[in-house]
N, C-alpha and C positions, 0 to 999 in steps of 0.2 A: 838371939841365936843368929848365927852368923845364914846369908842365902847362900846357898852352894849350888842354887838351879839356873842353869843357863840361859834363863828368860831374865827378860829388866823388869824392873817397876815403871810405872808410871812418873814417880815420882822423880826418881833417878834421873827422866828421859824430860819431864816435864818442862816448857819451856820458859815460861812466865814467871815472871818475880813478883810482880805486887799490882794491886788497882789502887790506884791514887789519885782522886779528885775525878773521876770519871773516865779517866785516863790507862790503858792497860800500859804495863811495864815489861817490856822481854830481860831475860837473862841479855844481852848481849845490848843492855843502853837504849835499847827503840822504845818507840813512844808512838801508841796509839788511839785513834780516838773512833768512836762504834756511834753507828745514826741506826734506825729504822726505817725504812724509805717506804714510803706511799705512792705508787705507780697509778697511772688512771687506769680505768676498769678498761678490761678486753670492748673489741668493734668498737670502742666507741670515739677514739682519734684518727686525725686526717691525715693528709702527706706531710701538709701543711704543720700541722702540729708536731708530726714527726720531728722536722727539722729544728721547729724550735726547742724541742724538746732537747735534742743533740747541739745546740747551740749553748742553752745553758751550763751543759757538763762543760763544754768545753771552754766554755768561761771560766766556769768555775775551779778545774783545773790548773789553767795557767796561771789563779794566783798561788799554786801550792810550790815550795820552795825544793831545790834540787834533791835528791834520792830521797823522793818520796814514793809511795805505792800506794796504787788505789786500786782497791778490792771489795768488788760486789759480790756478793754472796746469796744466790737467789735460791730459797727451800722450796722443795715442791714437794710435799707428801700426802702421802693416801690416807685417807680419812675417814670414818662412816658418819653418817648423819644421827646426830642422837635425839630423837627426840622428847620433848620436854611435856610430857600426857597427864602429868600427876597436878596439873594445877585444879584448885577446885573450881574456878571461873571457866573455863575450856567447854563449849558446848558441844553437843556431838559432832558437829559437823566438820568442828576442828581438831576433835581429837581423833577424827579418823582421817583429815588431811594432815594433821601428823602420825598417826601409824604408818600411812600408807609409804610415807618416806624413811622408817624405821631401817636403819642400818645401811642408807643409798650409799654407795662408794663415791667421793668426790676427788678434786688434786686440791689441797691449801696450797698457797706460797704465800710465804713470809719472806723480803727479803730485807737487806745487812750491806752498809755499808762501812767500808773501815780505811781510814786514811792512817797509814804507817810513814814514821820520820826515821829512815836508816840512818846508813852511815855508808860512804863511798866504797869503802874495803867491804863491809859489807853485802851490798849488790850486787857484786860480782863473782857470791860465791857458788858454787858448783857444788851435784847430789852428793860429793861426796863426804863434803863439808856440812850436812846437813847434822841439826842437835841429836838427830837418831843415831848418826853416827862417831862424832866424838862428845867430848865432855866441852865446860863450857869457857873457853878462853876470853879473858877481856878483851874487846877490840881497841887497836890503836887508837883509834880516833872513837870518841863519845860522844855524845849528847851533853854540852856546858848549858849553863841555865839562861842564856842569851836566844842559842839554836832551839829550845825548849821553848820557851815565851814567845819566838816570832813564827817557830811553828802551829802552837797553839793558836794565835791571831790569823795565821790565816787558813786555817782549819773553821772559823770562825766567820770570817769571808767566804768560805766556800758555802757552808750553810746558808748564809743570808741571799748569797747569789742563788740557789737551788730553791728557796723554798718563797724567794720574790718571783720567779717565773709563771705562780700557777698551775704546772702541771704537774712535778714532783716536788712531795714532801721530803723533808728530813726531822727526824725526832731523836736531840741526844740520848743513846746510853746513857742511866745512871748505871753508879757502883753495886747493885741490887740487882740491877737487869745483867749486867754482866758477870758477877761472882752468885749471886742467888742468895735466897734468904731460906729461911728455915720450911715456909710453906711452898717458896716458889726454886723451879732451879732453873741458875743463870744460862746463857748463851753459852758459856763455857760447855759444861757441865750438857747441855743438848748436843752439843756439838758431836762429842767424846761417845754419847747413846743414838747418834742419826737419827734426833726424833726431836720435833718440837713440844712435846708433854712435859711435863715439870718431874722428868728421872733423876733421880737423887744417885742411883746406884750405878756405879760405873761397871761397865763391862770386861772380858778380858778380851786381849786384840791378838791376832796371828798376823806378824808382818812379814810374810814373804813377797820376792817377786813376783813366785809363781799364783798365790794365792794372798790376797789380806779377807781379813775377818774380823769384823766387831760382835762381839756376844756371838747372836746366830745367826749375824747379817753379811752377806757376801758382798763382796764389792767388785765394779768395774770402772773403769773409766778409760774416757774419751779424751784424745787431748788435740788442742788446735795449737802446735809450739814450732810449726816449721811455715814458712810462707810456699813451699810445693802443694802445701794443704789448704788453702785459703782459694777463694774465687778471683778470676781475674779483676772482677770491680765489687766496689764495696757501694750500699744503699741506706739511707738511715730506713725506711723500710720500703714493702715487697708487696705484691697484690694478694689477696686470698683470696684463690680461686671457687673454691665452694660458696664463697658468700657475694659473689660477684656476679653481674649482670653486663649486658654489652652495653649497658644505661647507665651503669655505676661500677664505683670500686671500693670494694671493703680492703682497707690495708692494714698489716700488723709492721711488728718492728721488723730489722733482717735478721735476728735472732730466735725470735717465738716459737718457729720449730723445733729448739730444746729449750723452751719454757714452758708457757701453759700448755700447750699443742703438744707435749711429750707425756702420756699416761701412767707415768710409773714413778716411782721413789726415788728422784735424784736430786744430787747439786750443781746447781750452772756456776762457777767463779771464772768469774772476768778480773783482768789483773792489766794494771796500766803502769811499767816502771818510769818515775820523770827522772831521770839521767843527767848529768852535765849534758847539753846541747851542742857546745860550742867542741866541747870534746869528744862526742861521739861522731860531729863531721871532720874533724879533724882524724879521727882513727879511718874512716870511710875514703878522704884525701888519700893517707898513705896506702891503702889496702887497693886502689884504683893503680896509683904507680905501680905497688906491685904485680897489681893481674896486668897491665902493661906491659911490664919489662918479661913477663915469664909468657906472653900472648905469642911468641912466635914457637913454644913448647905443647900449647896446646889452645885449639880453638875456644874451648870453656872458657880459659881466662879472659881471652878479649872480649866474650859475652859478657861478663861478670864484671867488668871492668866499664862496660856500655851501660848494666844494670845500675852500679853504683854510681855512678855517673848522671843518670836519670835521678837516681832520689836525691843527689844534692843538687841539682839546679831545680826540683821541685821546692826544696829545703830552703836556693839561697830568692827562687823567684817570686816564690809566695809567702816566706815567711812562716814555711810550717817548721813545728817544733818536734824533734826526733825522739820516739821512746821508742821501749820495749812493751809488746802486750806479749800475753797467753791468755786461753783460753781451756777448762776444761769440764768435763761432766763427768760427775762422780753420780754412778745410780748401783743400788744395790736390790738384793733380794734374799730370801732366805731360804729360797729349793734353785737348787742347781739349775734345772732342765727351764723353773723358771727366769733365770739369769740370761741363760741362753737366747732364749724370747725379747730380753730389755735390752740385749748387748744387739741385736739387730734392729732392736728398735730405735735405740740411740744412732747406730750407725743411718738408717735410713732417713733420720730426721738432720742430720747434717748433712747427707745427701742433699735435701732439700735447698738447704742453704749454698746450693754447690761446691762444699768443700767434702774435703777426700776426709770419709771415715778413717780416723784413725787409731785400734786400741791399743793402750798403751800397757802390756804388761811388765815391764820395767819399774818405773818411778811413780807407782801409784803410790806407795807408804812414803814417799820423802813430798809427793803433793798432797796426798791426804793431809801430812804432817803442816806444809805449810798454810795450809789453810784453816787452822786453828785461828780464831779470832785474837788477834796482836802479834802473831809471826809468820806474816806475809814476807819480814824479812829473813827468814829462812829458806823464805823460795831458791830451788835450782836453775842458776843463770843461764844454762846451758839450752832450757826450755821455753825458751822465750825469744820472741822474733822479734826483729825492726821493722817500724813501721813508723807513721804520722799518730798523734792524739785523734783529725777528724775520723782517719779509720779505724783507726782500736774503738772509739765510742761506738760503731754502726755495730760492735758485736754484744755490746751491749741490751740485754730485754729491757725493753721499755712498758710493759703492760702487765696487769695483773687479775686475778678473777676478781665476779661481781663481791662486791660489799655492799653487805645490811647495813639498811639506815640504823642512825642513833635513838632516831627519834622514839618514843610510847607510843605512840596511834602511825598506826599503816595498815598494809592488806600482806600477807604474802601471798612470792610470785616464785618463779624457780630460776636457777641459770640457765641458761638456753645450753651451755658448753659441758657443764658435768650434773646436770639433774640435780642440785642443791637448794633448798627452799631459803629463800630468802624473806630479809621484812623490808618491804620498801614504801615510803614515805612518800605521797604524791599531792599533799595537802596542805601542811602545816609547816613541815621541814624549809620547804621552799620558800615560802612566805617569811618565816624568820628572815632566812641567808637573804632575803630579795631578789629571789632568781625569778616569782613569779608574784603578783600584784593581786591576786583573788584565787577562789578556791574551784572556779569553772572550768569545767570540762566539756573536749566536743571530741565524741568517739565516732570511729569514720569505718567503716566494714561491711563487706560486699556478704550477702546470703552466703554460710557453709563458710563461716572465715573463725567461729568461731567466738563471734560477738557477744550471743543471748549466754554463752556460758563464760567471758570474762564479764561481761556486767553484772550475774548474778554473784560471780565468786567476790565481786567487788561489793556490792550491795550486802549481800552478809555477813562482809568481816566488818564495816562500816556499821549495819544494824548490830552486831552484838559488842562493838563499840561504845553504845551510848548513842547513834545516830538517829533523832527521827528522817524516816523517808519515806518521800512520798513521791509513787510511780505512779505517769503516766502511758498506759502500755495499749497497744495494737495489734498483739498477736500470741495472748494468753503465754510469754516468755517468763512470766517473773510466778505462776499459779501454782506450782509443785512449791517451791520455796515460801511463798504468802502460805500456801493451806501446812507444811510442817513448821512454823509459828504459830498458825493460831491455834491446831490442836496443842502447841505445844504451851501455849500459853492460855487454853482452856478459852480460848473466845477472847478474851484480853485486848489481845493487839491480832496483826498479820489480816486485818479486816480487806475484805477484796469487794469492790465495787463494780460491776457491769451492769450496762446497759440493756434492758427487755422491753419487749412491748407492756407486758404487766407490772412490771418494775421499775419505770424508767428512772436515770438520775436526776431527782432536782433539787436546787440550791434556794439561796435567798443572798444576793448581794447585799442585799440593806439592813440583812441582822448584822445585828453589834450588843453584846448582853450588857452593856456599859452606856449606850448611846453617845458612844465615845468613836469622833471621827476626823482621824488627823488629816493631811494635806495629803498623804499617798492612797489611803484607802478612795477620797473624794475624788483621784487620776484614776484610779483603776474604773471607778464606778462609771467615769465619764467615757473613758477607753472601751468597755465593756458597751455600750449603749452607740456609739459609734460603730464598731464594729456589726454591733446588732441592724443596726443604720443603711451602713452605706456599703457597696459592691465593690468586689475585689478590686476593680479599676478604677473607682471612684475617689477622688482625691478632697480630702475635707478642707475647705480653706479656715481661715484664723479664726472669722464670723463664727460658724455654726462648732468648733469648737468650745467658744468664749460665751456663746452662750447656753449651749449643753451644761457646761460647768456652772454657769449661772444656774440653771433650773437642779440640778441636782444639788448646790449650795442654798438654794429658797426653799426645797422640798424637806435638804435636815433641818431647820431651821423649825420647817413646821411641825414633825414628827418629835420634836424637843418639846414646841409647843403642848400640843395635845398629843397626850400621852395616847386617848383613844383610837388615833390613828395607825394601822397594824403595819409598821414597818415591810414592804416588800413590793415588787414590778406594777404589781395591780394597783394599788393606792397612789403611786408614784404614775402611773398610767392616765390612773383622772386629775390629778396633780397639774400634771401638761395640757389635759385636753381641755380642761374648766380656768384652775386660777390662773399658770402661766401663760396661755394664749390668751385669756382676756387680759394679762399684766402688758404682753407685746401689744396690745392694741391702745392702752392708756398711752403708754409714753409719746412724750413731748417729738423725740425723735424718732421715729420709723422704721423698723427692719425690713426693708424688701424683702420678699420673696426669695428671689433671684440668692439675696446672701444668707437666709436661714427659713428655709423652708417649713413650718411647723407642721402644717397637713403633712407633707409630705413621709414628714418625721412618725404623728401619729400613726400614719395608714399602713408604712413599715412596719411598724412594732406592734399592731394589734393584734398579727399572730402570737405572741407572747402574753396577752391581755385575756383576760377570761374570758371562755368560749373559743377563743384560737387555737388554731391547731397545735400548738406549742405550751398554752398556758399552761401545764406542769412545773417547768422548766425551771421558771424564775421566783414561785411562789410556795415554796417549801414551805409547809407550816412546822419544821421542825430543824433545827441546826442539827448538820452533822458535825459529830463528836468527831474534831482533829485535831485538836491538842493534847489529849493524851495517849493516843494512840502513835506508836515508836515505827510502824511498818503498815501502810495504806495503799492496794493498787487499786489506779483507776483501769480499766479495763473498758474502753471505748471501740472494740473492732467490729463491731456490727453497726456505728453511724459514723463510722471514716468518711466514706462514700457522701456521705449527707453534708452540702456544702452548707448548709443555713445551721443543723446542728450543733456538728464538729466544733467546728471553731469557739462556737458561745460555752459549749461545755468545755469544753482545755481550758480555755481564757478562766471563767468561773475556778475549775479544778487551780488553777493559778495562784488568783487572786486567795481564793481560801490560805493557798501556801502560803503568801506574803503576811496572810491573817493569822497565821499559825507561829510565822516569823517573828513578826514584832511582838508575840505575848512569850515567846519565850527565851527567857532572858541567860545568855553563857550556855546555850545547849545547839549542840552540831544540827545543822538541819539538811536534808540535801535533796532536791526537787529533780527528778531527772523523767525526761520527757522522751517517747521514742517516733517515733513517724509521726506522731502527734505536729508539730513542728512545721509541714509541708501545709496542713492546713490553715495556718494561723499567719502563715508567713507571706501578708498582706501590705499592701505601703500602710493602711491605719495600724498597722501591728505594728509594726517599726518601732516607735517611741515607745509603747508600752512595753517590748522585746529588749529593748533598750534599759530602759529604764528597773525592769526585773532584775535584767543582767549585773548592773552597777548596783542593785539596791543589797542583792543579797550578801553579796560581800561584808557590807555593813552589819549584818545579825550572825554573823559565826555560821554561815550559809554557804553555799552552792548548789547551782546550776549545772544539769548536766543533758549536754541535747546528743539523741541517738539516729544514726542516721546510713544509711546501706547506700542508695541513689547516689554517684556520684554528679550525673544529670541533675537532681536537682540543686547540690549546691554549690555546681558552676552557673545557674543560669539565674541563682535568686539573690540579689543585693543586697535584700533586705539581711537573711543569713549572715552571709559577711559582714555587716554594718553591725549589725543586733550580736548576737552568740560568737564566730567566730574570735571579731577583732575583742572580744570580754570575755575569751576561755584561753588563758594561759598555758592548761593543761591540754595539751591535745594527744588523744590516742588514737593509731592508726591499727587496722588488722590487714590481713593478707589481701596487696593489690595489685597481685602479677595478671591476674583479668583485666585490670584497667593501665595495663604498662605506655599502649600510645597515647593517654589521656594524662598522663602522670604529671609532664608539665605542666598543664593546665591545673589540676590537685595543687602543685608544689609552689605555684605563683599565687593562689587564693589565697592556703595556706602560710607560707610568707614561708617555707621552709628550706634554710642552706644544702647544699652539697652531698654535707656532710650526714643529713638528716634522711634524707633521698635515698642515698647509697644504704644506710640502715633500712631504712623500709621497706626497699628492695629486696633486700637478705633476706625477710619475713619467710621461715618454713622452707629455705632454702637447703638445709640440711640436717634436718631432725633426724633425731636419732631412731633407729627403724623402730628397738625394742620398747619408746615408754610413746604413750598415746597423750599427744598433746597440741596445742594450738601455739603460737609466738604471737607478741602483739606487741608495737613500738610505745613506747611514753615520751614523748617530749616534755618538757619544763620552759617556758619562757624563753624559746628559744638557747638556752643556755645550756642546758642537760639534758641529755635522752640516751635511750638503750632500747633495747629489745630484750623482752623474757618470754616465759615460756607458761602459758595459764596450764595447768595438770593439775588434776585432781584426786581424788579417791573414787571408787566405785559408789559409795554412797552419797558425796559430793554431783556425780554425774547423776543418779536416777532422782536425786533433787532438782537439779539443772535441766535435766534433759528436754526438749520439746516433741522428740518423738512421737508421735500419735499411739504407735504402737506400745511403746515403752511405759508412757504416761497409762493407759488402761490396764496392763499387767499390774503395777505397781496400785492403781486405785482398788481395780479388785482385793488386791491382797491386802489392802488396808480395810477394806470393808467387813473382810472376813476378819480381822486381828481387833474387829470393835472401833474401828475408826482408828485406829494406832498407827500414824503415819509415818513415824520412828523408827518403830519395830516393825513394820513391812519394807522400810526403805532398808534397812539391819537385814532384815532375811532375805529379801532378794538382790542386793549386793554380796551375799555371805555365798548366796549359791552360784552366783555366776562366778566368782573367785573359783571357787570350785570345780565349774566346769575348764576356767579357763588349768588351772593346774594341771587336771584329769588329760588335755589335750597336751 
């Protein structure tokens, strides 16, 4: 049946002839080719990097051959968060840090690059000329298979120069991604539905001036097509003032005002025509005579004429090469009044950039039109301004939101910019790529920065990871989380250790159920006994090292022997005070005094010796069970204070870890210590600090030291030598308290510019509505960001160290039968509640 309705088809209208070899094909001879572009993530490039960034395009540019067009195509659309609750692995705590982000509004962007091969006659045609408007005539001049083969080649060039730089990817289109397959639909086919979802079903369109319309989406747009509308200078980027300090600068591109910083449903196309050169200075040549010769008719001309006159001696003095760009923003909606809302917000955010809003209700259906993916060469010449390649690129986005790791094991964290839960990889991922050499961590945050609740959110996705950990803590931070493990695990695991006078902690360094003892266990024993030894300032020379290690290598020696001998401090006590001091008084050669003191040694350590005030400590008659238990705090804040204690017990709680290390073979293990640290951090410690540091690496281990004082570790070397320079991972939280100190922080640290300026940003402009902390992660120097630790309600009354909070919630587990689950469930359920009610 014949259409007798005054609307077109698509089909009729439609521009594209064929995809061949990954190649789109126009009705009209053009030949295009479609990348995917990988932007680095938002705040986290420099100026520095800016310009490289802008360096590469423009490299890669100029090998692109004459009337060519390059068209980025940047999606930004609104999205909700979905989360993924139905797995049956998902423990409470995470399937209520995914509820809690159930439905979060974010911006995706996807962006699309496409390099189009014209034709001269071509490029120069004008809206009226567009395929909406007539049918399709062959052009004079074609694509032969010479122009086709050397465009392809250096389409091919331009990739390799784009994705050698480091900063931005490129990823060909296939024939799939571009036409679509049965489950997926192509770029095309999204394009036509203003949606990156796999829509199969095309819409109907209303192309008027006055109004366009896809399905039930309205549309606006922005256009940058006249140089009145442009800023007088152009920047590869621009400072961000909310994320900046008089200390630092957070910079984005000169574009990112309608990029990610624009909150609504639009398209950014950036459009670069490369033109004959040589010919468009020569039309410039004549167009100067003429505003000359007609300059005594009116002052405009001989401006115009002074104008073009400047951009060819810029032209012939520097060698810049002359196109055409446009620039536009396409953003829709689907209620009016909310269109209204986007069209000022569009216009405001190019404000920003200092150019003049300007909306275009004219030639939005002949731009919509050309920005179909492979008919950029139907663009309207008419809309497009002259200018240089270096400044058509500064309008370029160069940035994009955070991306989730690839990796299976991480933590999630959120975007700091649109509240979106992310999985990020701070362990394993790095270690592959070699951005970082071990799996240690040194977390740096002052009281109230929101430390004790990223370390636990860290510590739990870690433990229900597969993770044995094992906490050394000082301020009962990690007790809500330890106690809903181990009810949860009926006693099992989540086992909590603190120190009482009726209870006290004691070990046995010298159990081994194997009497099995390699060369690390035999330094720890001797480190341990040293410390035990000798005083903070006291420096051990080589002597009473060499033979410490002597007596506790003759002591295993004897306990191998006779089996009757009960392995522990006390037997090892008369050991020294009987056979090895009468052995130093046999030899042939002599130890002074002066070089290995033995009384001196004994009379030290009898407080540890039975009847000493200490003997507890060292003479465990019973090995604590730490290898199979997956979650262990020590809990030491009642002998912090106790300088002879403290330290033996960390040191001990240590070595157990290293003892825990080496029996188990391919499983995560991860030791993280909190104020603990300050005590132990002794010149005798050093080596042993050292040498933990380097060893656990070896066992599919890390270290992780906690620490608020900035004070003490600028003033402790030992730190920096030990933990610092072997924690590749470093996490910073909120240190605008410590801003005139910061130098000092950023030179320990060893931290660039670039790092600085992030960390500064820390909480500098959270969003008022969601409740949350920001905390930096650097990588080896190589990679770092800022995210945002937010949790759930039930996440936090696990977390929380409130005093007050913590008792409410024990009560009501008391009352629930000890159900610490289901009282953390009801009284997160009610404060939801109240907060709704409000």
């Amino acid at each position: 049946m014949r259409n007798i309705l005054k609307s077109a088809t698509l089909e009729s209208k439609f521009p594209l002839l064929s995809v061949e070899h990954d190649c789109i094909i126009s009705k009209d001879a053009e030949i295009t080719v479609g990348f995917k572009v990988i932007l680095p993530e938002l705040f986290t490039v420099t100026s520095t990097e800016y310009e490289a960034i802008h360096s590469t395009w423009l490299k890669a540019i100029k090998v692109l051959p004459d009337f060519s067009i390059v068209n980025k195509q940047d999606w930004f659309i609104q999205e909700n968060y979905e989360p993924d609750v139905q797995k049956d692995e998902l423990s409470f705590l995470s399937r209520s840090f995914e509820r809690h982000f159930n439905e979060r509004p974010f911006l995706n962007h996807t962006c699309y690059l496409f390099l189009t091969k014209t034709t001269k006659e071509h490029s120069r045609k004008q809206s009226n000329f567009s395929t909406l408007c007539r049918g399709f005539i062959v052009p004079k001049e074609i694509q032969d298979k010479e122009t086709a083969v050397k465009f392809v080649e250096a389409v091919s060039q331009f990739e390799r120069i784009v994705n050698d730089s480091g900063f931005v990817k490129l990823a060909r289109l296939t024939t799939d991604e571009i036409v679509g397959t049965n489950e997926h639909a192509g770029i095309i086919e999204k394009y036509f539905a203003l949606s990156q979802e796999d829509v199969t079903c095309l819409q109907d369109m209303a192309i008027s001036p006055a109004e366009m319309r896809i399905g039930d989406k309205l549309l606006c747009l922005h256009t940058l097509s006249d140089l009145d509308d442009l800023p007088s200078k152009f920047q590869t980027d621009g400072r961000y003032e909310k994320l900046s300090t008089d200390r630092s600068d957070c910079r984005l591109s000169f574009a990112s005002p309608v990029g990610v910083l624009l909150s609504c449903n639009h398209i950014y196309n950036q459009y670069i025509f490369i033109d004959d050169h040589t010919e468009n200075l020569k039309r410039f040549e004549k167009q100067a005579r003429n505003m000359h010769s007609l300059s005594r008719y009116s002052r405009a001309n001989q401006i115009n004429k002074q104008w073009i006159e400047q951009y060819l001696n810029a032209a012939h003095s520097f060698g810049l090469t002359s196109v055409r760009c446009h620039c536009n923003v396409i953003a829709w909606s689907e209620d009016h009044e909310q269109l209204k809302r986007i069209k000022n917000d569009v216009g405001s955010q190019l404000a920003l950039m200092e150019c003049k809003p300007r909306h275009n209700t004219i030639d939005t259906p002949t731009l919509y039109w050309a920005g179909i993916p492979g008919n950029a060469g139907d663009f309207p010449s008419e809309e497009s301004f002259y200018t240089f390649i270096e400044q058509a690129l500064c309008l370029f986005t160069e940035e994009t939101n955070y991306r989730s790791s690839l990796s299976p094991f991480g933590i999630k964290m959120v975007d700091r910019l649109t509240g979106k839960p992310l999985h990020v990889d701070i362990s394993d991922l790095p270690m592959k790529k070699g951005i970082t050499t071990n799996r240690n961590k040194f977390v740096l945050g002052p009281s109230g920065s929101g430390k004790s609740f990223f370390m636990n959110h860290m510590v739990r996705q870690y433990y229900e990871q597969g993770t044995h950990v094992l906490l050394v803590d000082t301020g009962n931070s990690y007790q809500g989380l330890c106690t809903l493990i181990n009810r949860k695990t009926k006693g099992e695991d989540g086992i909590y250790f603190t120190y009482t006078e009726d209870n006290p902690i004691s070990f046995n360094p010298f159990y081994t159920d194997d009497y099995q003892f390699d060369v690390e266990k035999k330094d720890s024993i001797k480190t341990l006994l040293l410390t035990l030894w000798k005083s903070e300032d006291d420096k051990t020379s080589k002597t009473e090292s060499g033979e410490l290690g002597s007596a506790v290598n003759a002591y295993i020696k004897k306990i191998k022997a006779d089996k009757s001998v009960t392995p522990c401090f006390n037997t090892f006590y008369e050991f020294m005070r009987d056979d090895y001091r009468q052995e130093l008084n046999r030899r042939e050669i002599k130890v002074k005094k002066m070089d290995f003191n033995i009384d001196n040694l004994l009379t030290t350590l009898s407080q540890y010796y039975r009847g000493g005030r200490y003997d507890f400590l060292l003479n465990s008659d019973k090995d604590i069970d730490l290898l199979s238990k997956r979650f262990i705090v020590f809990e030491i804040d009642s002998i912090k204070e106790n300088k002879e204690l403290f330290p033996v017990v960390t040191i001990i709680i240590m070595e157990a870890f290293i003892n825990k290390m080496r029996r188990l073979k391919g499983v995560r293990k991860q030791l993280i210590i909190e104020e603990a640290w300050k005590a132990i951090a002794s010149a005798n410690m050093a080596e042993y600090l050292k040498y933990m540091y380097k060893t656990v690496r070896k066992y599919y281990g890390e270290a992780i030291v906690v620490t608020q004082e900035v004070d003490d570790i600028i003033s402790s070397p030992v730190v920096k030598e030990s933990i610092i320079n072997n924690s590749d991972c470093k996490i910073l939280l909120d240190q605008r308290k410590y801003m005139n100190k910061f130098d000092s922080i950023q030179n320990l640290l060893g931290l660039t510019e670039k790092e600085k300026a992030q960390i500064l940003s820390i909480n500098m402009d959270n969003h008022p509505s969601r409740r949350y902390k920001e905390v930096w992660i650097g990588l080896g120097g190589v990679q770092s960001a800022v995210y945002a630790t937010e949790v759930s309600l039930e996440e936090y009354y696990t977390y929380t160290t409130e005093e007050t909070e913590k008792l409410e919630l024990n009560n009501l587990a008391e009352k629930l039968d000890g159900n610490m689950e289901l009282a953390i469930k009801q009284l997160a359920e009610s404060k939801r509640n109240q907060i709704y009610e409000t």
